[in-house]
N, C-alpha and C positions, 0 to 999 in steps of 0.2 A: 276129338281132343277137347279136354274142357280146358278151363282159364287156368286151372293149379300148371297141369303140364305146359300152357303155351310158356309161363310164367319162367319155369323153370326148364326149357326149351331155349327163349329168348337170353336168359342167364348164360346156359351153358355157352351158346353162339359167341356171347360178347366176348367171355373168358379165352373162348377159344382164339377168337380172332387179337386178343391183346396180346396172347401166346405168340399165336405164330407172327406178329406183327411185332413183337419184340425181341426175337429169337432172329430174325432175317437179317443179314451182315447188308448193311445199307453203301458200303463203302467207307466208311469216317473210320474204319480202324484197318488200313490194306497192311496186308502181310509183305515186308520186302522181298522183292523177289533179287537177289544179288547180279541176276546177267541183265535186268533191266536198266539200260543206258535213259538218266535221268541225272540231272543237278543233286549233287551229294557233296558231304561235306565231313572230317576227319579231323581231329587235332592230336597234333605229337607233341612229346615232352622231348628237348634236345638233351637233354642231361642236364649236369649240372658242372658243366668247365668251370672253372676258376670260380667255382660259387654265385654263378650267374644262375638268375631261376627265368630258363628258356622253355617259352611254350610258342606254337606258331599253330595257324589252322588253315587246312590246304582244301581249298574248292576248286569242283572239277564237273562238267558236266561226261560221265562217264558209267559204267559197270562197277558193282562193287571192289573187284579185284584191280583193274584199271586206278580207281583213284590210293587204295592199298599201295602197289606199286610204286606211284608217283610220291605220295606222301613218305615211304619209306625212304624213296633215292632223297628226297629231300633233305628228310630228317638225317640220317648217313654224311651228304654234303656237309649242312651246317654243324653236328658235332664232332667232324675232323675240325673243321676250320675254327670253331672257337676251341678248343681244346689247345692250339696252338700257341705261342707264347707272344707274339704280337710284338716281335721286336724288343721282345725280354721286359717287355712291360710286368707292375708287380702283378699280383691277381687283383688285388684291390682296387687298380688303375682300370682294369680291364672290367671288373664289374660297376664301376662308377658311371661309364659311357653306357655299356650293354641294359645293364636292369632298367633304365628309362626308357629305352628303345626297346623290347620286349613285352614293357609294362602297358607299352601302347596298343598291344595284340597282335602282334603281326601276322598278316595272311598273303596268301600266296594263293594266286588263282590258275591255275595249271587251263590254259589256251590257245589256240593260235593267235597273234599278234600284229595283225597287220604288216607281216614279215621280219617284226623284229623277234630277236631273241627273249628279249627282255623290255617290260615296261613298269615302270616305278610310278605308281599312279598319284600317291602322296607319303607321308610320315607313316603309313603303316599297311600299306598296299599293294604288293607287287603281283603282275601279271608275269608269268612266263611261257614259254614253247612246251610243248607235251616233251617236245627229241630236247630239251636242254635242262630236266632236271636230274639230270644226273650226271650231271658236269660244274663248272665253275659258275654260270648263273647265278645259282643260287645264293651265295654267300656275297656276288659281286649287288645283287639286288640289295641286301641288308648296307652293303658297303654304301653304296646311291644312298640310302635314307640316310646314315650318319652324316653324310659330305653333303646331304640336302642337295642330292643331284636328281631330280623329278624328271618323268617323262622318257621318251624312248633312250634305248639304249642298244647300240649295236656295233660294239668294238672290237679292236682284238684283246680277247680276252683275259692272256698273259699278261703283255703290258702295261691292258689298266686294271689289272687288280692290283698289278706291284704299286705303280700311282696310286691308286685308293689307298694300299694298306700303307705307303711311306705320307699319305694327308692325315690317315687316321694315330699312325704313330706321333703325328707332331700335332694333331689336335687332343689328345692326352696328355701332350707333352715329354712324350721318351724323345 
């Protein structure tokens, strides 16, 4: 072999190896795999009740169908409950309190709780139970930030939702 060939021998090698050395999936770009149980994260639009522009984002360490599920009972929950008329409040009244409270981003982290239902971690933070989003939870959590009630929560449910919504009707003022 003389020097032309090793020359362009040594060329080819290099080519070759940037080749296959650039073609090789290193991991920096993994393909989801959807039944892989891992921290995920989903955001819904609640509608638009009473011209409130409701957005929330629900994390969940789960499967991708799992957190799907959860964010949906969610979503479900909150746009009965604002779509309601809130004590015959006007809509105007109702989107005056809501779009600040919304505009904060609200999240919901779908986990167990230290055996509560529900925990209200600050003005835009709520932890709930995997078995309680798709019940009254939900809406009673947004209720806790209004009324600036932080921290565990584990009542009966009925009762103080009607108390939340008969504090929230008289802090709008109906």
């Amino acid at each position: 072999m003389n020097w032309k060939q090793g020359n362009f021998f040594c060329i080819l090698v290099i080519f070759l190896l940037v080749f296959v050395l650039s073609a090789c999936d290193n991991g920096n770009n993994p393909v989801d795999d959807p039944s892989e149980v891992r921290e995920r994260q989903v955001s819904r639009n609640i509608g638009n009740p009473h011209g409130i522009s409701a957005n929330i984002t629900v994390k969940m360490v789960a499967n991708a169908a799992g957190i799907e599920t959860a964010a949906n009972a969610i979503q479900e929950r909150l746009k009965l409950w604002l779509a309601g008329d809130f004590g015959g409040n006007t809509s105007e009244d109702i989107r005056n309190v809501w779009d600040p409270i919304f505009a904060r981003g609200i999240i919901y982290i779908v986990e167990e709780n230290d055996g509560h239902n529900l925990y209200v971690v600050n003005d835009r933070t709520i932890r709930i139970a995997p078995s309680e989003v798709d019940s009254l939870w939900p809406q009673s959590g947004l209720a806790a930030i209004v009324n600036n009630n932080f921290g565990a929560i584990g009542f009966d449910t009925s009762r103080e939702t009607v108390r939340m919504a008969k504090e929230f009707k008289n802090w709008i003022g109906g």
